[in-house]
Structures are given as C-alpha cells and as structure tokens.
C-alpha positions as a Markdown table, in Angstrom:
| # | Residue | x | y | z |
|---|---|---|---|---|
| 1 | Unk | 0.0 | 0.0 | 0.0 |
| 2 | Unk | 0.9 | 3.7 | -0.2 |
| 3 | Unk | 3.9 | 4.6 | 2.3 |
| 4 | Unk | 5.4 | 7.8 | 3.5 |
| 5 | Unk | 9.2 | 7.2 | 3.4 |
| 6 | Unk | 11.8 | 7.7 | 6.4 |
| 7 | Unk | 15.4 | 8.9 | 6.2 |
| 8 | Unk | 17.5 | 5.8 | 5.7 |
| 9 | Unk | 14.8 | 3.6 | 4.5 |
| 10 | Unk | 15.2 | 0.8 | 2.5 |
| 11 | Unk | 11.9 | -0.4 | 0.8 |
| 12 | Unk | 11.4 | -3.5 | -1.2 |
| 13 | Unk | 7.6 | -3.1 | -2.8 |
| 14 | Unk | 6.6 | -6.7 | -3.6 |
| 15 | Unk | 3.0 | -6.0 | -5.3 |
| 16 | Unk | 1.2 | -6.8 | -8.4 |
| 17 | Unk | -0.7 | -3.2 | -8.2 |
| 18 | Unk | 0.7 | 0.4 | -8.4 |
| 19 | Unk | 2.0 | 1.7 | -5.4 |
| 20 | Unk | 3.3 | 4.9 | -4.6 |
| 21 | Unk | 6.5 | 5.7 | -1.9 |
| 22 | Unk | 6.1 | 9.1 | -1.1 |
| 23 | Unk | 9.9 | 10.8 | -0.1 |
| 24 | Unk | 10.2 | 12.6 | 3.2 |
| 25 | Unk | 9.4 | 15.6 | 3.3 |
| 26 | Unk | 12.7 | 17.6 | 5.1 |
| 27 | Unk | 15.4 | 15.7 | 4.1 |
| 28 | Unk | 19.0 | 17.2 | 4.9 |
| 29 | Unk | 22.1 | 16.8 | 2.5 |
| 30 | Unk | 23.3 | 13.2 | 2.1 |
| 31 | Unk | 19.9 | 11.8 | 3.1 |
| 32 | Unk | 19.0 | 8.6 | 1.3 |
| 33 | Unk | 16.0 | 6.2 | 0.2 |
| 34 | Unk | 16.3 | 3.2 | -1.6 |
| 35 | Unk | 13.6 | 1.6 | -3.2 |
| 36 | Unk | 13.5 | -1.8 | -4.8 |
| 37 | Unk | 10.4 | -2.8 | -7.1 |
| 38 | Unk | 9.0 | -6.4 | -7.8 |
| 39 | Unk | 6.2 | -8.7 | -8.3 |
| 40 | Unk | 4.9 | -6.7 | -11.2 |
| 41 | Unk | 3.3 | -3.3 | -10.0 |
| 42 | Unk | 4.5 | 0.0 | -11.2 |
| 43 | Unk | 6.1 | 2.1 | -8.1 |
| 44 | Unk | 5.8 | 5.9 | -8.5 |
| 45 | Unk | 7.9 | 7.6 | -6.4 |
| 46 | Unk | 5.9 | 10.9 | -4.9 |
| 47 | Unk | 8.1 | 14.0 | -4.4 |
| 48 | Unk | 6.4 | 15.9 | -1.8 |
| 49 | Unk | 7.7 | 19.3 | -2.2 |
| 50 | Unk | 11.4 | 18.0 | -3.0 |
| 51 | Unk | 12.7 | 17.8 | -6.8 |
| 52 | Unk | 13.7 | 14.8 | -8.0 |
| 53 | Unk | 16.6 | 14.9 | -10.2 |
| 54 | Unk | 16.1 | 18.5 | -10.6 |
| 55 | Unk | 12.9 | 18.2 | -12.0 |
| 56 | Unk | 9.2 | 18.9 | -10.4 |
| 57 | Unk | 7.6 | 16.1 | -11.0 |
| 58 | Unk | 6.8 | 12.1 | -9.5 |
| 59 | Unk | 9.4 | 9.4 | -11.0 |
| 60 | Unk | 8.3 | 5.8 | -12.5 |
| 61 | Unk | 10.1 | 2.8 | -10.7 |
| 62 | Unk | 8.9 | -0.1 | -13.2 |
| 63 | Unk | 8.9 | -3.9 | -11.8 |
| 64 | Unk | 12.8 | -5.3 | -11.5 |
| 65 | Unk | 14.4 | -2.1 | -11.1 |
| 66 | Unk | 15.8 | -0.4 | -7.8 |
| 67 | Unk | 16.7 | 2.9 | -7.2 |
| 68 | Unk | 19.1 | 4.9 | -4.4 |
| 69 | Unk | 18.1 | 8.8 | -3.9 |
| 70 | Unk | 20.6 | 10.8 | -2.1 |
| 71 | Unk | 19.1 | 14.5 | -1.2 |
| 72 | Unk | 21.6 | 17.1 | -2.6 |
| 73 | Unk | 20.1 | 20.6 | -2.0 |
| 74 | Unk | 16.9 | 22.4 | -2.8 |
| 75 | Unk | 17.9 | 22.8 | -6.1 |
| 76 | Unk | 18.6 | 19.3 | -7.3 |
| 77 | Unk | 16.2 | 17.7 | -4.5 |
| 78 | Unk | 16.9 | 14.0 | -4.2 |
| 79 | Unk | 19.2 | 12.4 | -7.0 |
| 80 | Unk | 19.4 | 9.3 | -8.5 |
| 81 | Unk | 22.5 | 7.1 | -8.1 |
C-alpha cells in the first residue's frame, strides 16, 4: 500500500498493483532512500515538495528495477545514483 518514506529507508515493494513511496518531506544533505520494485506493479515515487533529479515532477520505478536517492540541496532535491 501507499507509504510515507523515512530517512534511511530501504523499501522492497513486492506488489502486483501500483503503489506509490512518497519521499520525506525535510530531508538534509546526504539523506537517502532506496527503493526496490517487484512482483509486477508499477512504483511511483511521490516528491512531496522536493525535486527529483532536478525536475518537479513524481518518478516511475517499473517492476525489477531499484533505485538509491541521495538529497543534494533544494535545487537538485533528491538524486538518482
């Protein structure tokens, strides 16, 4: 189900249905998430108020693929690595 994110979290979403991870909301440089996505279900990953590789908009996580976000600054928000 949907899920509010914590500093230092590591989240494996094993679903069939879409889910969204929304990131924290105050995150301080060097923060990170990681996020793993299986059993078939789409994982959007909700910005709440923080860019996401320096863009202003939700990212896709499809089924199979992971992903670690490290917050930068304001500016970049949290960035893929």
């Amino acid at each position: 189900s949907a899920y509010t994110a914590l500093v230092g979290d590591q989240i494996i979403v094993n679903s069939s249905s879409a889910v969204t991870i929304t990131l924290p909301a105050s995150a301080s440089a060097g923060n990170t998430v990681v996020v793993k996505a299986t059993g078939g279900g789409t994982v959007t990953l909700g910005r709440n108020s923080q860019k996401i590789n320096s863009q202003t908009a939700d990212a896709t996580l499809f089924s199979g693929n992971s992903v670690q976000l490290v917050y930068v600054d304001g500016t970049i928000g949290f960035l893929e690595i």
